[in-house]
LUMZA-187491 format. One line per 10 residues: for each residue x, y, z of C-alpha. Coordinates in nm, 2 decimals. Example, Ala and Ser with C-alpha at 12.3 -4.5 7.8 and 13.67 -1.06 7.14 Angstrom:
<rs>
1.23 -0.45 0.78; 1.37 -0.11 0.71
</rs>
This chain:
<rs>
3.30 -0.89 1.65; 3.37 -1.17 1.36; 3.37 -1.47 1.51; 3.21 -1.84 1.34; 2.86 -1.80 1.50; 2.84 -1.42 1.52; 2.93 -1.13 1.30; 2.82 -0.82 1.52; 2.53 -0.62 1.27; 2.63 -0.30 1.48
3.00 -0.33 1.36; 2.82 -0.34 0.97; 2.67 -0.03 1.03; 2.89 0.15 1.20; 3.19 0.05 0.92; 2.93 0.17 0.66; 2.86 0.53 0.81; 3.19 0.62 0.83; 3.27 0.51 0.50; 2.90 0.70 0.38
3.11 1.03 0.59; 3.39 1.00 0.33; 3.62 0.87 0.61; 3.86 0.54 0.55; 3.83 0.27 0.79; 4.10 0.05 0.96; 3.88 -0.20 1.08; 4.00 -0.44 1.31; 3.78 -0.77 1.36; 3.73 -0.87 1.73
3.73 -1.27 1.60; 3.75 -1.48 1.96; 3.57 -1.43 2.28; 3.88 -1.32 2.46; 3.99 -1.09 2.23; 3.68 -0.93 2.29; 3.71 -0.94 2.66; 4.03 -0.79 2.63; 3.99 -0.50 2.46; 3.67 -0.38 2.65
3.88 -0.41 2.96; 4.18 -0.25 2.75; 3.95 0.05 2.69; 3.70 0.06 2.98; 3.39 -0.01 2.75; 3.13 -0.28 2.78; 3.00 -0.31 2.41; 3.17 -0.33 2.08; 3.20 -0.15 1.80; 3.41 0.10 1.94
3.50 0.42 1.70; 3.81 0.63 1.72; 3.90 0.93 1.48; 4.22 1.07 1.52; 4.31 0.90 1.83; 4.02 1.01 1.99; 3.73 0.79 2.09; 3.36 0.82 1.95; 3.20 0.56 2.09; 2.96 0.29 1.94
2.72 0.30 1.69; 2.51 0.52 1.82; 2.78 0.75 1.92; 2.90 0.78 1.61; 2.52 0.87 1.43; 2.52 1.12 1.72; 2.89 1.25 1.62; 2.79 1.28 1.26; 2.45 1.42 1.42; 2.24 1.14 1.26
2.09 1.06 1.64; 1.86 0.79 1.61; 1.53 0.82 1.72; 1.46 0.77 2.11; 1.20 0.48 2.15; 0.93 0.70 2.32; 0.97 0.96 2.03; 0.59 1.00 1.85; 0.59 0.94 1.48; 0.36 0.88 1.19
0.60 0.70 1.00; 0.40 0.33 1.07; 0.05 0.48 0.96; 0.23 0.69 0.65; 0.43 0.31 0.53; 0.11 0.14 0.58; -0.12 0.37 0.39; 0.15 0.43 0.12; 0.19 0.02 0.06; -0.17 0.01 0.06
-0.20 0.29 -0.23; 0.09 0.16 -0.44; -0.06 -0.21 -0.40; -0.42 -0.04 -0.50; -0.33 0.12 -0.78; -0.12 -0.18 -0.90; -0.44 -0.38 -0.87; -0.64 -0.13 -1.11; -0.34 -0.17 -1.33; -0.37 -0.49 -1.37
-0.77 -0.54 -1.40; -0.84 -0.24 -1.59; -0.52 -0.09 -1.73; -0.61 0.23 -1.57; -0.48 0.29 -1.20; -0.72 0.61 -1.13; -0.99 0.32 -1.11; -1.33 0.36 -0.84; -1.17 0.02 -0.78; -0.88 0.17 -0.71
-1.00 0.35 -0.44; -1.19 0.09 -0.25; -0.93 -0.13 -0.33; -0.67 0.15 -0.15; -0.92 0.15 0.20; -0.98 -0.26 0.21; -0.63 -0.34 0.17; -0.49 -0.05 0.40; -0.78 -0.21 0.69; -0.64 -0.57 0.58
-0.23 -0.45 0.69; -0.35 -0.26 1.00; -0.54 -0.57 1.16; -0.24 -0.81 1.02; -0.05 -0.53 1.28; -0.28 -0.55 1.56; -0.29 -0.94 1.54; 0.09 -0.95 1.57; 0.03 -0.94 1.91; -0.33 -0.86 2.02
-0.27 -0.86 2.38; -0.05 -0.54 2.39; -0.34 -0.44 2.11; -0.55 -0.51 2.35; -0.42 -0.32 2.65; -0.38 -0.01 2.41; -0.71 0.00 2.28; -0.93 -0.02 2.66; -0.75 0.28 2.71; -1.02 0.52 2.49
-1.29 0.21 2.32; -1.58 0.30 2.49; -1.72 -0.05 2.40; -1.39 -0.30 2.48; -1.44 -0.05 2.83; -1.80 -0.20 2.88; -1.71 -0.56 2.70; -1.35 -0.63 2.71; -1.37 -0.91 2.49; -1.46 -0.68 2.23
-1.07 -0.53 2.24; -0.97 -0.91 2.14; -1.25 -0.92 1.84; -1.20 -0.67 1.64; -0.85 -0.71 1.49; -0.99 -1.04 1.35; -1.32 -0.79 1.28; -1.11 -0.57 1.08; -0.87 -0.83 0.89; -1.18 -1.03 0.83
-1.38 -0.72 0.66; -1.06 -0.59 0.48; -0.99 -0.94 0.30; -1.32 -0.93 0.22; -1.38 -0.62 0.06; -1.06 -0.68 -0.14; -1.22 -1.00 -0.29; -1.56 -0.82 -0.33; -1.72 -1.10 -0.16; -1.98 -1.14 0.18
-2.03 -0.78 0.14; -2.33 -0.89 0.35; -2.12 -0.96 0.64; -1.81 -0.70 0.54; -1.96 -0.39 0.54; -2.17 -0.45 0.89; -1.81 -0.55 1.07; -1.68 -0.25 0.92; -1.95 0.03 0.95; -2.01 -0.12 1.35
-1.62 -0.12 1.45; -1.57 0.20 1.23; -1.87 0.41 1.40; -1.79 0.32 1.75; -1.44 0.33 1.68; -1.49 0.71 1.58; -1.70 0.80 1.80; -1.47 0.69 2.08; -1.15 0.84 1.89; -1.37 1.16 1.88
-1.44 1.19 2.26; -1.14 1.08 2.37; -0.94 1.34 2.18; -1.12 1.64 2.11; -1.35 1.61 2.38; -1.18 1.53 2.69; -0.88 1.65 2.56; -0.68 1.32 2.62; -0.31 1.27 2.50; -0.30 0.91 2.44
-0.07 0.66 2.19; -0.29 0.52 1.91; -0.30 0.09 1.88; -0.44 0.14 1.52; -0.06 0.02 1.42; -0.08 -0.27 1.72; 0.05 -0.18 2.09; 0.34 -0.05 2.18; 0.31 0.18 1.88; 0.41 0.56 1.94
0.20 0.67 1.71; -0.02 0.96 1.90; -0.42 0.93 1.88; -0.60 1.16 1.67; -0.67 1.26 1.31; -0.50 0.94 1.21; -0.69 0.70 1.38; -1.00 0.88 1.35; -0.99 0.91 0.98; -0.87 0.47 1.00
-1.28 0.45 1.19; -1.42 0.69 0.88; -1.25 0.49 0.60; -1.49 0.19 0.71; -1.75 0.40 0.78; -1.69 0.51 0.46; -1.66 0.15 0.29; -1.97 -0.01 0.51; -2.21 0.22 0.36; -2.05 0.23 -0.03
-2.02 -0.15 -0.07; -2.34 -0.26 -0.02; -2.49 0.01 -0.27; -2.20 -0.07 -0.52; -2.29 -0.40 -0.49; -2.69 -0.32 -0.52; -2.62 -0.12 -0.86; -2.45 -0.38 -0.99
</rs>
């Protein structure tokens, strides 16, 4: 569809794979409402693009990854690529930093610089929409399951003591946010999956993630752990 107040993004794609497949297209632009209504009735199909090789009909977009068995991935389907991007970003944006201050990027800096920033984008995720975050998390916090309200705090807990720990400043109120959201967060990871054996989705990326709980989110709670008991005693040795 290429019409004034809509060019169809699916059609993009779709022209673009098969061109990626060494294949030559004849495209032909749906440009009018009724054009479009005319061939899906023409060719019994309710969306559009519509792909045909030789004659012979492929289908949509999707088809057509599935054809050239590039199937995209089903929405239930459990990945780690969320955490990996986030953690990655982090590292690169870390070591950047250390580049800059110090012109060295293996840098202690670095480091703390890596877990404050990577706490920073994970709570800028759950606050994207903390009430599916929300519903995610009562399902193993043992504290948000005795205080609910506690599943709305801590994304702001977590953004708060990342931003802070990037700026090196208010350690005094950082690293006690962090080391009493990071314990009870572990603890509760802990039980939840290698105690009582529960296979749940993680809401360390936000809800509605399909990231599965485990080693990830568990080592998200030991990373502030981690940073609520360094900080202070950088800080104290000057």
């Amino acid at each position: 569809m290429v019409m004034p107040d809509h060019l169809c993004p699916f059609g993009l794609k779709t022209k673009s794979l098969l061109e990626r497949e060494g294949y030559e297209v004849e495209d032909h632009p749906l440009r009018t409402r009724e054009e479009t209504d005319a061939f899906q009735k023409e060719h019994g199909v309710s969306t559009t693009p519509q792909v045909f090789i030789e004659g012979e009909r492929i289908g949509g977009y999707e088809e057509t990854r599935a054809f050239f068995d590039r199937p995209l991935p089903k929405e239930d389907e459990t990945t780690y690529r969320p955490v990996i991007t986030i953690f990655a970003v982090a590292a690169l944006m870390a070591l950047g930093l250390s580049w800059s201050f110090f012109g060295n990027v293996f840098t202690l800096r670095a480091f703390e610089w890596f877990i404050a920033i990577s706490m920073t984008i994970l709570g800028i995720q759950k606050l994207q929409d903390v009430e599916s975050f929300s519903t995610m998390f009562l399902n193993y916090d043992l504290l948000a399951r005795r205080e609910v309200r506690y599943a709305y705090i801590y994304p702001y807990g977590e953004t708060l003591a990342g931003v802070l720990m990037v700026a090196g400043a208010l350690i005094w109120i950082a690293a006690p946010v962090a080391l009493f959201i990071g314990t009870i967060g572990a603890i509760s990871v802990f039980k939840a999956v290698y105690i009582d054996k529960r296979e749940l989705k993680c809401a360390c990326v936000g809800g509605g993630s399909n990231v599965p709980l485990g080693f990830v989110s568990l080592t998200e709670n030991l990373m502030m752990i981690l940073m609520g008991l360094w900080m202070p005693i950088r800080m104290w040795m000057g």
